[in-house]
N, C-alpha and C positions, 0 to 999 in steps of 0.2 A: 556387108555391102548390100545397098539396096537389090529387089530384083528388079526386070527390065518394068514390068507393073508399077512398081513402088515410085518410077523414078519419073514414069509418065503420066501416070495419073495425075487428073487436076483437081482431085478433089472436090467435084461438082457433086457428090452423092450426097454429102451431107457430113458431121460429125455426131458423133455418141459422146456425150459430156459426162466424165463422173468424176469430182473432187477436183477440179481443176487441170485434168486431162481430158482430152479429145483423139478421139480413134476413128479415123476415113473410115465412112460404109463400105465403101471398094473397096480400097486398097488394105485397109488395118494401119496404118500410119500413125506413129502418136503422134498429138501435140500436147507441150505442156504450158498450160495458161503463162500469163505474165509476162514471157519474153518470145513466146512463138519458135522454139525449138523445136525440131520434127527429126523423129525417131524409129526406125521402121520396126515392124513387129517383133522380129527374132531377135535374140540376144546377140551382141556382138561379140566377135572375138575377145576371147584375154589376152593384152598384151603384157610382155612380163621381158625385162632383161637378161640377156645371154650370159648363163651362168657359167665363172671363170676361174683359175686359182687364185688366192690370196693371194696376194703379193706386199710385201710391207710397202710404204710409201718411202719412194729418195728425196732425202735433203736438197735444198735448191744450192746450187756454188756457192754462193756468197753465203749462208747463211750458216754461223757455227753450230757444231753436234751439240746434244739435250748433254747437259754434267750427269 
């Protein structure tokens, strides 16, 4: 999550250009050339699914057992 900085900044200080990213003199913000995606400095969380027991999969009704 951006901080409160990140998210007010207007980016009037300028960027630092290298290889097709851009980084707010203020703030640290990226941006990435091409499509204008902006990305604040720190890593973002990992998201990762809630790990559960196996469970085999149920046949649908209609549909007959494997021979």
């Amino acid at each position: 999550m951006p901080s409160s900085e990140e998210r007010r900044c207007p980016h009037t200080a300028g960027w630092l250009e290298d290889g097709g990213v851009s980084q707010c003199r203020a703030c640290g913000v990226l941006r990435f050339a091409d499509y204008g995606a902006v990305r604040p400095p720190r890593a973002a969380a990992a998201l990762s699914a809630r790990s559960r027991p196996a469970t085999p999969a149920t046949p649908a009704p209609d549909t007959p057992a494997p021979p």
